[in-house]
PDB file of N, CA, C and O in Angstrom:
ATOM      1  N   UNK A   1    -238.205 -57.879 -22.562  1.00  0.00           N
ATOM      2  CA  UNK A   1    -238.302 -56.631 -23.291  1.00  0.00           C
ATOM      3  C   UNK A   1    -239.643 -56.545 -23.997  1.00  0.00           C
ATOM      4  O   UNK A   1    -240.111 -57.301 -24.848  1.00  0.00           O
ATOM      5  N   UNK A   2    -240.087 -55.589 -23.518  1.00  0.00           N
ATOM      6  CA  UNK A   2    -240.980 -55.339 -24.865  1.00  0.00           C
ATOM      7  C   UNK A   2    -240.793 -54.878 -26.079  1.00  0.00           C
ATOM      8  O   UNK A   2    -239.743 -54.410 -26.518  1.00  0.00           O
ATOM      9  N   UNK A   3    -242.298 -55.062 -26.907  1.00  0.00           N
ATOM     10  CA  UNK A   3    -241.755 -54.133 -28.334  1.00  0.00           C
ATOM     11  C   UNK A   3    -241.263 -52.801 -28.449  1.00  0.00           C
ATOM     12  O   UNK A   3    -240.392 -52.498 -29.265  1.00  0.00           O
ATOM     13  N   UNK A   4    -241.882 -51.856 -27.526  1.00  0.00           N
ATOM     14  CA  UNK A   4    -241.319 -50.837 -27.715  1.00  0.00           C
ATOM     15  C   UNK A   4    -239.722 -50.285 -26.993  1.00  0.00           C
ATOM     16  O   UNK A   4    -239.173 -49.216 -27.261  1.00  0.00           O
ATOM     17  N   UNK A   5    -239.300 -51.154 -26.205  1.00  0.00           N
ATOM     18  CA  UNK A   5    -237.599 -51.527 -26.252  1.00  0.00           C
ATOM     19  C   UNK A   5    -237.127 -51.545 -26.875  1.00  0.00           C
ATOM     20  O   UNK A   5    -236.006 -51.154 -26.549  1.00  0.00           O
ATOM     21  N   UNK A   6    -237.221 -51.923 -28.335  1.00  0.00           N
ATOM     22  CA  UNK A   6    -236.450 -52.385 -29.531  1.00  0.00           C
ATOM     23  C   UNK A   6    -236.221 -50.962 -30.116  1.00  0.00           C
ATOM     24  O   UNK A   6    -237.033 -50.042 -30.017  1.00  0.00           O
ATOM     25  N   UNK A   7    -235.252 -50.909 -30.617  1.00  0.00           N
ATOM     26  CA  UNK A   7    -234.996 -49.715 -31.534  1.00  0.00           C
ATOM     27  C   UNK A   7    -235.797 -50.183 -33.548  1.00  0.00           C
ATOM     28  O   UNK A   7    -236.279 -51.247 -33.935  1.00  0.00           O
ATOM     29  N   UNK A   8    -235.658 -49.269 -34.079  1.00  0.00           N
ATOM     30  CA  UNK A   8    -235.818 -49.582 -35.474  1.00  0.00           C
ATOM     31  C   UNK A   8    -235.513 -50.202 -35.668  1.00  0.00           C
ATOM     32  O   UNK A   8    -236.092 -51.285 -35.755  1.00  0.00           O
ATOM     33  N   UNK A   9    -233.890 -49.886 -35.974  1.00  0.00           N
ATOM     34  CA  UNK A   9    -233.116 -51.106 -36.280  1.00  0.00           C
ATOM     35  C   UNK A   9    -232.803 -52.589 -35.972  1.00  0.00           C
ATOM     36  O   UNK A   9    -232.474 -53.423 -36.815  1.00  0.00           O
ATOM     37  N   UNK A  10    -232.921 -52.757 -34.914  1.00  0.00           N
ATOM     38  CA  UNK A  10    -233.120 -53.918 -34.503  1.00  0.00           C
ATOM     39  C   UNK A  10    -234.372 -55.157 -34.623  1.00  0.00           C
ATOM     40  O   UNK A  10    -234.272 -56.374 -34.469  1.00  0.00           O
ATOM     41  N   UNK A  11    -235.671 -54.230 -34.991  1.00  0.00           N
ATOM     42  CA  UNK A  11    -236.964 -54.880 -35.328  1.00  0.00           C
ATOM     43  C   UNK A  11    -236.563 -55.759 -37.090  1.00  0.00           C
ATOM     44  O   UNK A  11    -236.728 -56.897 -37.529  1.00  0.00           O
ATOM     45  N   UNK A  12    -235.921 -54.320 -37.701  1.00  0.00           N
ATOM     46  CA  UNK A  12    -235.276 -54.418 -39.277  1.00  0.00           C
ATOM     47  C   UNK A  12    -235.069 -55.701 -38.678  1.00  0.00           C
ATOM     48  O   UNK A  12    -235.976 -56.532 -38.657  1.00  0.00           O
ATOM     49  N   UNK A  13    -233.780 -55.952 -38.122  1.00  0.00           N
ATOM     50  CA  UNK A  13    -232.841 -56.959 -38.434  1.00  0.00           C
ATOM     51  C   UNK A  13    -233.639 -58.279 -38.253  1.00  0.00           C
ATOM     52  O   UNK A  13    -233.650 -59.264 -38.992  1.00  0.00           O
ATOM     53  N   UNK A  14    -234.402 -58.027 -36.918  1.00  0.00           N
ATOM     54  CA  UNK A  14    -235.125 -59.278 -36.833  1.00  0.00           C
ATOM     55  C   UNK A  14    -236.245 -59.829 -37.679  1.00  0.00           C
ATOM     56  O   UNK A  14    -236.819 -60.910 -37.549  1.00  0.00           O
ATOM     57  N   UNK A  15    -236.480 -58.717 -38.723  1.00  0.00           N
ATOM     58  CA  UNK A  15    -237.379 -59.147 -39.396  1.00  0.00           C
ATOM     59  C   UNK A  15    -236.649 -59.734 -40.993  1.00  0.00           C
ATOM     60  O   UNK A  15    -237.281 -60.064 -41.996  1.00  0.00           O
ATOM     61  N   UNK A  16    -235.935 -59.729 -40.904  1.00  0.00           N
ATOM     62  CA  UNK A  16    -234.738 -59.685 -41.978  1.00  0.00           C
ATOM     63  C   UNK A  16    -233.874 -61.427 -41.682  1.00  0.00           C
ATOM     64  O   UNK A  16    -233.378 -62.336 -42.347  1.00  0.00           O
ATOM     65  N   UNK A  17    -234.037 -61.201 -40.789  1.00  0.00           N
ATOM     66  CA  UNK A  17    -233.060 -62.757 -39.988  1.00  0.00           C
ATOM     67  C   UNK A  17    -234.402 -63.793 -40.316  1.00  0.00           C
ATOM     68  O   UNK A  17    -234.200 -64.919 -40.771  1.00  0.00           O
ATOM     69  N   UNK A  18    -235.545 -63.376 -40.085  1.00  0.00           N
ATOM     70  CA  UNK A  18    -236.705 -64.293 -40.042  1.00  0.00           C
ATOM     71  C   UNK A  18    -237.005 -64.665 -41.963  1.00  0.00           C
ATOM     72  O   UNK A  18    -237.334 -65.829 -42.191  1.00  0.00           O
ATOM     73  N   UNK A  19    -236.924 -64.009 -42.817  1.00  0.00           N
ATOM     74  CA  UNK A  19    -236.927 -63.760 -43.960  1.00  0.00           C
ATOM     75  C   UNK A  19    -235.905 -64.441 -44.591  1.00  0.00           C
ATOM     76  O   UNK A  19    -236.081 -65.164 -45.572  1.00  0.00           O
ATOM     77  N   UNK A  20    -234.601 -64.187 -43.939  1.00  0.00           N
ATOM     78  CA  UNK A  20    -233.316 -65.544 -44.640  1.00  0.00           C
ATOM     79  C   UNK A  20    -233.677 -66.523 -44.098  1.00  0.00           C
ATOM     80  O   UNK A  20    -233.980 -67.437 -44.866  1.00  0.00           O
ATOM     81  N   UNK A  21    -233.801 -66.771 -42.764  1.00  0.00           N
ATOM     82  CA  UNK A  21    -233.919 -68.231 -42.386  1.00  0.00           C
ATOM     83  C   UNK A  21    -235.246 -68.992 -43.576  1.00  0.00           C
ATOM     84  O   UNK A  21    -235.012 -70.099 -44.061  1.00  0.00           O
ATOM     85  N   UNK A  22    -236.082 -68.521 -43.794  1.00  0.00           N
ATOM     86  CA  UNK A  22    -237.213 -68.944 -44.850  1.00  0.00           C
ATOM     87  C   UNK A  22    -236.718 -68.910 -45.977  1.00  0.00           C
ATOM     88  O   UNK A  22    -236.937 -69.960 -46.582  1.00  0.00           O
ATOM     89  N   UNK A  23    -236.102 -68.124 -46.586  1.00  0.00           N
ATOM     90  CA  UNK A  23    -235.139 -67.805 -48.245  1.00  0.00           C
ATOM     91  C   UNK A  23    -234.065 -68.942 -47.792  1.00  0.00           C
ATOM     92  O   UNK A  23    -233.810 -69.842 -48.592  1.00  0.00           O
ATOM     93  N   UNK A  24    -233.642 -68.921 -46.941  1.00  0.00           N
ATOM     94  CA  UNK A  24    -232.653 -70.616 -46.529  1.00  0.00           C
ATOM     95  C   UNK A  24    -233.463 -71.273 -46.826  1.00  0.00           C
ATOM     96  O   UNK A  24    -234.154 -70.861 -47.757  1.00  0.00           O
ATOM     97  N   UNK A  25    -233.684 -72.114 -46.446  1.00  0.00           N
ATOM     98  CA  UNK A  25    -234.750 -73.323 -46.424  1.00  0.00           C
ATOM     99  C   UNK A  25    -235.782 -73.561 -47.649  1.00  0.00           C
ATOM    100  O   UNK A  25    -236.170 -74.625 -48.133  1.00  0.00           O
ATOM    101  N   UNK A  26    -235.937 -72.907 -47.817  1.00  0.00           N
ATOM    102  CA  UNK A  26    -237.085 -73.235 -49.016  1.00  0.00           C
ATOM    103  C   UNK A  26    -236.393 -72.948 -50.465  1.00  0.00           C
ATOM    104  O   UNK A  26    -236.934 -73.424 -51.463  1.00  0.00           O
ATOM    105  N   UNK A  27    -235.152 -72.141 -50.595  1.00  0.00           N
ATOM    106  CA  UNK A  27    -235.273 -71.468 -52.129  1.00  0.00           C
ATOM    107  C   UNK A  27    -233.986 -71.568 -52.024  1.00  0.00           C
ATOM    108  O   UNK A  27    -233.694 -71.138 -53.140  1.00  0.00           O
ATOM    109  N   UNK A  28    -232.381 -71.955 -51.231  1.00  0.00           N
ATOM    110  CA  UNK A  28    -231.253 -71.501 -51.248  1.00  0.00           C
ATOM    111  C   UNK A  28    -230.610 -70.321 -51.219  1.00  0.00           C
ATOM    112  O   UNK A  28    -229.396 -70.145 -51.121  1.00  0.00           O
ATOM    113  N   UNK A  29    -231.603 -69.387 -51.323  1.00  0.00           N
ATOM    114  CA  UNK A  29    -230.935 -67.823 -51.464  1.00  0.00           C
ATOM    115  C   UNK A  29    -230.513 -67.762 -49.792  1.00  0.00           C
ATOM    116  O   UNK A  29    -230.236 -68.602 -48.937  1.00  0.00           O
ATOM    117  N   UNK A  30    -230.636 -66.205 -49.845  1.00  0.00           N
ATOM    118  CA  UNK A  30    -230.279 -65.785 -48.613  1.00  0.00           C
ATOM    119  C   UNK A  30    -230.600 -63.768 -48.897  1.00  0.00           C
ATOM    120  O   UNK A  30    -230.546 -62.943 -49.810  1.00  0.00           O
ATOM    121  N   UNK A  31    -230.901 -63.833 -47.553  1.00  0.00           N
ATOM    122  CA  UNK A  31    -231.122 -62.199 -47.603  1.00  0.00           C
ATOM    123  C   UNK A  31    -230.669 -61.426 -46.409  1.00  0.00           C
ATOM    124  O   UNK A  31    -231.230 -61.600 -45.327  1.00  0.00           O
ATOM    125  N   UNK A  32    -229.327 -60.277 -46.597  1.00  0.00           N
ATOM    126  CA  UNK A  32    -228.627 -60.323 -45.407  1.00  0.00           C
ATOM    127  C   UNK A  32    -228.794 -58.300 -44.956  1.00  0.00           C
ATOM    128  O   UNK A  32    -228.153 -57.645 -45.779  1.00  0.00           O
ATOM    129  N   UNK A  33    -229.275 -57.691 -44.220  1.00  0.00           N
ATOM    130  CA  UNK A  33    -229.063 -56.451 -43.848  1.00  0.00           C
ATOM    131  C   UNK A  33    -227.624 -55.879 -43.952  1.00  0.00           C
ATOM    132  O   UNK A  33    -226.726 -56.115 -43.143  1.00  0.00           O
ATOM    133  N   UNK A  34    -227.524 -55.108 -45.039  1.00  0.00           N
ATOM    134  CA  UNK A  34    -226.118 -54.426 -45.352  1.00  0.00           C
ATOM    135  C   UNK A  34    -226.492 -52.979 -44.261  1.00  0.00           C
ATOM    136  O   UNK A  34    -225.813 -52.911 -43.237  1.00  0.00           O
ATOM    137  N   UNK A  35    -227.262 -52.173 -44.439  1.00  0.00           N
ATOM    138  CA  UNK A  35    -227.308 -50.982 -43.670  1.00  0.00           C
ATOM    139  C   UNK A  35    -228.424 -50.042 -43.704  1.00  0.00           C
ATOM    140  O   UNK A  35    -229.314 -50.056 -44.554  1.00  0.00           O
ATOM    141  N   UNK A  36    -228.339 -49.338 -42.865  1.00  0.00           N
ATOM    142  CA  UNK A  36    -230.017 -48.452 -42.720  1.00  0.00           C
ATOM    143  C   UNK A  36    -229.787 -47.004 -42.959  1.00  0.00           C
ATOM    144  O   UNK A  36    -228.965 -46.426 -42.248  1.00  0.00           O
ATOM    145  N   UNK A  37    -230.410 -46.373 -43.866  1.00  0.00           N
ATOM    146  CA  UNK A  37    -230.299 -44.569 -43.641  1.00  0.00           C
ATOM    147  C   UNK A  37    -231.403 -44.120 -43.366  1.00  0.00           C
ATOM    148  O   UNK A  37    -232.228 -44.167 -44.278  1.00  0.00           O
ATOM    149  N   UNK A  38    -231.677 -43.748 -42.534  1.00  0.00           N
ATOM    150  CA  UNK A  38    -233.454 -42.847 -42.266  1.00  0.00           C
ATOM    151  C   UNK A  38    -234.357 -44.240 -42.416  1.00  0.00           C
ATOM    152  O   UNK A  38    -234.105 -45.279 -41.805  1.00  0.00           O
ATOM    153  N   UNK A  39    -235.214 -44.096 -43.143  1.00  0.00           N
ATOM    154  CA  UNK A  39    -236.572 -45.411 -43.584  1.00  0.00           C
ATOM    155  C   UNK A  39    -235.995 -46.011 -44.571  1.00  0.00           C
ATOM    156  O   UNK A  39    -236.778 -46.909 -44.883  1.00  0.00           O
ATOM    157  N   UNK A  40    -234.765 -46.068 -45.495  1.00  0.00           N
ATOM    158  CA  UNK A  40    -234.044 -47.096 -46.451  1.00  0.00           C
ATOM    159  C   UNK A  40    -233.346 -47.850 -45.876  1.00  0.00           C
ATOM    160  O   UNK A  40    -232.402 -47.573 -45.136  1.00  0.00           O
ATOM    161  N   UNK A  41    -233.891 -49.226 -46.267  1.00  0.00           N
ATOM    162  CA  UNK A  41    -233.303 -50.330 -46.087  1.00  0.00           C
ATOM    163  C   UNK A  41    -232.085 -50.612 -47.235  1.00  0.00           C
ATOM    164  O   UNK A  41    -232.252 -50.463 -48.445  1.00  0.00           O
ATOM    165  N   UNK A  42    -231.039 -50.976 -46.700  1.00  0.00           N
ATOM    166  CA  UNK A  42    -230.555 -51.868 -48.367  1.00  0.00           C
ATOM    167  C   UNK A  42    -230.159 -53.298 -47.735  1.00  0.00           C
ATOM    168  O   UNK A  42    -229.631 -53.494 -46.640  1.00  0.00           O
ATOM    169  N   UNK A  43    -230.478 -54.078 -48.533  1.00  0.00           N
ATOM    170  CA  UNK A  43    -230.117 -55.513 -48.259  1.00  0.00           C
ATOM    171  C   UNK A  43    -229.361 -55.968 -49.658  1.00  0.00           C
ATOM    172  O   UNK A  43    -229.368 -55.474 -50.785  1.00  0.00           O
ATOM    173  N   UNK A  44    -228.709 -57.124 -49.094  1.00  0.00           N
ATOM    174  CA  UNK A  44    -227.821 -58.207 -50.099  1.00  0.00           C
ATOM    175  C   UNK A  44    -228.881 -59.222 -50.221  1.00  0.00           C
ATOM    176  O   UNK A  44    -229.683 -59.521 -49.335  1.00  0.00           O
ATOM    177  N   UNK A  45    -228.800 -59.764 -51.502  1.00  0.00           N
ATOM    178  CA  UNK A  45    -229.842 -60.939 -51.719  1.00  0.00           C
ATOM    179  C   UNK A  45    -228.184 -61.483 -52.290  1.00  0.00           C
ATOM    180  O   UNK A  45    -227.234 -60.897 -52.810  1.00  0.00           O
ATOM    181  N   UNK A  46    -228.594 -63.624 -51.662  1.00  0.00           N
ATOM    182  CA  UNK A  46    -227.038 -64.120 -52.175  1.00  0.00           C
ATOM    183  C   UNK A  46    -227.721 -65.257 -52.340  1.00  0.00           C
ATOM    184  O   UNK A  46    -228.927 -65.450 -52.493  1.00  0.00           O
ATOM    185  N   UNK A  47    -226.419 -66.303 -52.270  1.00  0.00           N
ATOM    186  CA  UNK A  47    -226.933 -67.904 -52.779  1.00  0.00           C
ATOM    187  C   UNK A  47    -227.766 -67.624 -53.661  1.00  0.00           C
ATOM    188  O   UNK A  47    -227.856 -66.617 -54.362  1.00  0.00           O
ATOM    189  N   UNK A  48    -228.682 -68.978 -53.597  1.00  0.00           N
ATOM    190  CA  UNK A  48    -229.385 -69.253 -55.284  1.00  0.00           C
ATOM    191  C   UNK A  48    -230.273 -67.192 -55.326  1.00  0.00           C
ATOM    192  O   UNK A  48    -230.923 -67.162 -56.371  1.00  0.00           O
ATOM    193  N   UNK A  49    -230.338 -66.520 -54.971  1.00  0.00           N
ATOM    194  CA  UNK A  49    -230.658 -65.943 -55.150  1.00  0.00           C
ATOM    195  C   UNK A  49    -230.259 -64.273 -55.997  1.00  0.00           C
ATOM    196  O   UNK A  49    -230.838 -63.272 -56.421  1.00  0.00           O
ATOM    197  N   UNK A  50    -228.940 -64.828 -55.865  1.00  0.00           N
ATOM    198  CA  UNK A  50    -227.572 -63.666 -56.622  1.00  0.00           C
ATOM    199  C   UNK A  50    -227.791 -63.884 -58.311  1.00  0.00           C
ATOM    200  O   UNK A  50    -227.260 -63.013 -59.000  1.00  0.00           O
ATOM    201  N   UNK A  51    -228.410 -64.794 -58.918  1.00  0.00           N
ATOM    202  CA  UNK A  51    -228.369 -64.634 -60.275  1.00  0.00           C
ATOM    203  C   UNK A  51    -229.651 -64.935 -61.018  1.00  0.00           C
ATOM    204  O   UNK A  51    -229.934 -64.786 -62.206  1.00  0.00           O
ATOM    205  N   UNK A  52    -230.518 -65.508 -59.752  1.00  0.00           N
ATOM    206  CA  UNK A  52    -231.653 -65.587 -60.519  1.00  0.00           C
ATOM    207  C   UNK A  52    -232.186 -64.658 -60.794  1.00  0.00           C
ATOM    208  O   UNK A  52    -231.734 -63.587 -60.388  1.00  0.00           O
ATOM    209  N   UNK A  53    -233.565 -64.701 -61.731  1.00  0.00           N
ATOM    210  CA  UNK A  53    -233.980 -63.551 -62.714  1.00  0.00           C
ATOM    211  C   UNK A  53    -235.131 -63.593 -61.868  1.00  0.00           C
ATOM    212  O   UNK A  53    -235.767 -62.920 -62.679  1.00  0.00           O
ATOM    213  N   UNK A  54    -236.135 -63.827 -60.765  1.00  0.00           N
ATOM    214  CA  UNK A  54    -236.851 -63.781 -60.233  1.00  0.00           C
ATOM    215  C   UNK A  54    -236.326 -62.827 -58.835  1.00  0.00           C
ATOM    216  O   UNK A  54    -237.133 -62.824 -57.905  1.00  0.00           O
ATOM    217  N   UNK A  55    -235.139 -62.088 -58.649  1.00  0.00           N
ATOM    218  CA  UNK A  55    -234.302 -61.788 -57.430  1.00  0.00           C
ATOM    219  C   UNK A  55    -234.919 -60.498 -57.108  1.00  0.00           C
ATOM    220  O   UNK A  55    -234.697 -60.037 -55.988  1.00  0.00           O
ATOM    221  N   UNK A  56    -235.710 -59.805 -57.980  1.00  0.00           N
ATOM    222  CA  UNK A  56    -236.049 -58.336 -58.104  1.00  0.00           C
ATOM    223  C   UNK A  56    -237.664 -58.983 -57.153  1.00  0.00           C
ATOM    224  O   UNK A  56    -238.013 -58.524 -56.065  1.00  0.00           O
ATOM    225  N   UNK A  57    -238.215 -59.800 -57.710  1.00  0.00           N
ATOM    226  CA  UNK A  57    -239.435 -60.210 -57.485  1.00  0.00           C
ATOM    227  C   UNK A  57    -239.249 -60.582 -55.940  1.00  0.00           C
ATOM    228  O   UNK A  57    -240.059 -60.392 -55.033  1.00  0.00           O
ATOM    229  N   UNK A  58    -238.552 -60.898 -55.902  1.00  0.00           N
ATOM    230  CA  UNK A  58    -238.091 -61.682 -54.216  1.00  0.00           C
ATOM    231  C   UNK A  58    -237.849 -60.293 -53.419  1.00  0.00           C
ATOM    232  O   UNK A  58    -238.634 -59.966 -52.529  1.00  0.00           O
ATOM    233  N   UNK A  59    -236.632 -59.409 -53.796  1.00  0.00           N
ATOM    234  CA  UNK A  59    -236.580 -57.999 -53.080  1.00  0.00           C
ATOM    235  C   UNK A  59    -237.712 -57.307 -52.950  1.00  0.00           C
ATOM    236  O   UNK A  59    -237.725 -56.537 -51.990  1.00  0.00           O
ATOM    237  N   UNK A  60    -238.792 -57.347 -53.707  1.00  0.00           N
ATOM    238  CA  UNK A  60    -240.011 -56.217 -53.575  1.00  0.00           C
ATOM    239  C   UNK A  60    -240.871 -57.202 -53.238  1.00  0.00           C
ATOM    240  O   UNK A  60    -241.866 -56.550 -52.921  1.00  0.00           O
ATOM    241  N   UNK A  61    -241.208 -58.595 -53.065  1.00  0.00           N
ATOM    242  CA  UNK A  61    -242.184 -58.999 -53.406  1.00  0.00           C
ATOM    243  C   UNK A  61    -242.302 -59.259 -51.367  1.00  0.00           C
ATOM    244  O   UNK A  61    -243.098 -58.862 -50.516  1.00  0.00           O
ATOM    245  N   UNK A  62    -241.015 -60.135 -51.333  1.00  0.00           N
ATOM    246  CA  UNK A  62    -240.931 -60.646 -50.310  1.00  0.00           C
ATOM    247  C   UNK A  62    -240.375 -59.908 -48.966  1.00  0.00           C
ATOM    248  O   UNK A  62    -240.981 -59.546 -47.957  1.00  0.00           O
ATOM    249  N   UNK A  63    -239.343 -59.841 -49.235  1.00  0.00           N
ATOM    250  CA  UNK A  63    -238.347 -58.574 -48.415  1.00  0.00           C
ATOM    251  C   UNK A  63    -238.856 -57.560 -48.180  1.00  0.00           C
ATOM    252  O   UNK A  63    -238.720 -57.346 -46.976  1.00  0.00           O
ATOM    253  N   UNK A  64    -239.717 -56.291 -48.958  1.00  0.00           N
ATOM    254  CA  UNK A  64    -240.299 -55.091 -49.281  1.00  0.00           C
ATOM    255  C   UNK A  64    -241.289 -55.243 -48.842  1.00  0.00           C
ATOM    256  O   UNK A  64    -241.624 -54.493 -47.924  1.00  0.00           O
ATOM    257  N   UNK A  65    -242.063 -56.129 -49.234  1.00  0.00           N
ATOM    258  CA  UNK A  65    -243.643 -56.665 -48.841  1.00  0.00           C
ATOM    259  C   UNK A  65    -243.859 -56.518 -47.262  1.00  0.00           C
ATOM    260  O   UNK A  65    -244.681 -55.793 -46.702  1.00  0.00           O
ATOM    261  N   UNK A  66    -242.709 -57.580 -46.544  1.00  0.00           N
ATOM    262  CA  UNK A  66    -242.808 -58.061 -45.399  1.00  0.00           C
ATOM    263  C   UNK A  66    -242.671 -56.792 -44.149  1.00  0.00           C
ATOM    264  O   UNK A  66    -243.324 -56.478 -43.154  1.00  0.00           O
ATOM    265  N   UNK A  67    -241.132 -56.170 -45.008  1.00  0.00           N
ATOM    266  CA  UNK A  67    -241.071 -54.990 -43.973  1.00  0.00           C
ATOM    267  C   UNK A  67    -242.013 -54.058 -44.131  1.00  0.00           C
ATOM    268  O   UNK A  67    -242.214 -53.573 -43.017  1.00  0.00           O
ATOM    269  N   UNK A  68    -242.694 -53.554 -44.930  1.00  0.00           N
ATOM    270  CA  UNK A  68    -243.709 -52.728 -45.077  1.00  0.00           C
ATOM    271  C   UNK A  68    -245.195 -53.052 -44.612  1.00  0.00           C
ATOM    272  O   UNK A  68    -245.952 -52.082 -44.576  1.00  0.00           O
ATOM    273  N   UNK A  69    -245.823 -54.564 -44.171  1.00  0.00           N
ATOM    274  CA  UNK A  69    -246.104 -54.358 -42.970  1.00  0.00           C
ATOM    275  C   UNK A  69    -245.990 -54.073 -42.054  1.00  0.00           C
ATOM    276  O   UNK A  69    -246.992 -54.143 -41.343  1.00  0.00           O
ATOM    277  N   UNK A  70    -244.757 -53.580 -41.468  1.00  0.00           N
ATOM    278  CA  UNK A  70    -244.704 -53.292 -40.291  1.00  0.00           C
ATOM    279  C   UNK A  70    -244.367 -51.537 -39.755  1.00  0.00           C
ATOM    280  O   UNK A  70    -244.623 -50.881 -38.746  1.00  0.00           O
ATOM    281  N   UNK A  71    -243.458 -51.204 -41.442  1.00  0.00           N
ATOM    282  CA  UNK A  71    -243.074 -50.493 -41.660  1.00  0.00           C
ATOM    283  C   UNK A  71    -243.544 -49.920 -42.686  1.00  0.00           C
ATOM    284  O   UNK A  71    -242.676 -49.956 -43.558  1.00  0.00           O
ATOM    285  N   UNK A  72    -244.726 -49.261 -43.150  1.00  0.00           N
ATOM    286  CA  UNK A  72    -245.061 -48.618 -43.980  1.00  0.00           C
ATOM    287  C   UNK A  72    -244.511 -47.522 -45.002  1.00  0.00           C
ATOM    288  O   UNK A  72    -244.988 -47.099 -46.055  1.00  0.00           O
ATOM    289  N   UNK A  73    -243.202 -47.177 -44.234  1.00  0.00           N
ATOM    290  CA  UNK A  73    -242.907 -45.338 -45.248  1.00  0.00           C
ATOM    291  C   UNK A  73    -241.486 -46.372 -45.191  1.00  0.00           C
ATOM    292  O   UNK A  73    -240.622 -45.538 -45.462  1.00  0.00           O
ATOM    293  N   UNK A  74    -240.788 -47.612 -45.010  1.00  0.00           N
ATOM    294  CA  UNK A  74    -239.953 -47.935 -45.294  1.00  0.00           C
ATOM    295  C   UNK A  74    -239.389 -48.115 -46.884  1.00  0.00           C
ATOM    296  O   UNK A  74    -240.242 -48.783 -47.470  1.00  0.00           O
ATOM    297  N   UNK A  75    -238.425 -47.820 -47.685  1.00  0.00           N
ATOM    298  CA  UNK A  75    -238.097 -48.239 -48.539  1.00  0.00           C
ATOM    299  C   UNK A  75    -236.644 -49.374 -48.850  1.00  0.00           C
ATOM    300  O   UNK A  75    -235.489 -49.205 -48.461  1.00  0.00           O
ATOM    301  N   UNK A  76    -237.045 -50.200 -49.441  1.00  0.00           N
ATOM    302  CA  UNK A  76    -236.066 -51.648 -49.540  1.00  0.00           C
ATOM    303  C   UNK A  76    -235.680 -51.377 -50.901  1.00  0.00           C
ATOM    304  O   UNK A  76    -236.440 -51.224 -51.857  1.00  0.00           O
ATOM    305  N   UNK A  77    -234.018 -51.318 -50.891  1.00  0.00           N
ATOM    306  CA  UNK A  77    -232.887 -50.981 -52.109  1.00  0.00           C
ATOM    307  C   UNK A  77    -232.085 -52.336 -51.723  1.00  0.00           C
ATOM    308  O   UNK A  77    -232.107 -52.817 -50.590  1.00  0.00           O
ATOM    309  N   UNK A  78    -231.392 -52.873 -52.792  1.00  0.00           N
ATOM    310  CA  UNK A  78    -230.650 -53.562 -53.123  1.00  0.00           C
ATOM    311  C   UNK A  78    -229.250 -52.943 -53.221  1.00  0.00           C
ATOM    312  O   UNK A  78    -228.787 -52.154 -54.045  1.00  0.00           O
ATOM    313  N   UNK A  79    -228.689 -53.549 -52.100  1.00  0.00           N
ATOM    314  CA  UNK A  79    -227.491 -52.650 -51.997  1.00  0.00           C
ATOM    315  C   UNK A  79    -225.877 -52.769 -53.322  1.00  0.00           C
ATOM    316  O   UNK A  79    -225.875 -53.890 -53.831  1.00  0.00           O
ATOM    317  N   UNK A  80    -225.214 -52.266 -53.616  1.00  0.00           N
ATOM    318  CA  UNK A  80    -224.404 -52.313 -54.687  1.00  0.00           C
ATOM    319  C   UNK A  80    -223.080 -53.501 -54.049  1.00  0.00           C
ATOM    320  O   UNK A  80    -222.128 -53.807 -54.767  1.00  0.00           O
TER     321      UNK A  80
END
């Protein structure tokens, strides 16, 4: 397949799967794709990452950051 095979969503996810596996491994959290509307993302941030006070910094810094290379007019919400 090429890249342009992939739907949106599916790039999301894979870029999202690549992002926990690293938030695994290095920090205990975890960061999981809850669902997509238009260009909003919302994701779950969990494990060590559900109570720390750095979790906002991680959603925009890391998560937000990452997809918005690729995805520029994307916006990343923290889902309820």
């Amino acid at each position: 397949m090429t890249d342009q095979e992939y739907t949106f969503e599916e790039k999301i996810m894979g870029l999202i799967d690549q992002l926990n596996a690293y938030i695994e491994q290095y920090h205990g959290g975890s960061v999981e794709l809850d669902h997509i509307e238009g260009r909003t993302v919302y994701v779950r941030l969990g494990g060590a990452c559900e109570d720390c006070p750095l979790s906002n910094a991680t959603l925009q810094g890391w998560v937000a950051g990452t997809l918005r290379q690729f995805f520029n007019d994307v916006q990343v919400i923290q889902a309820d």
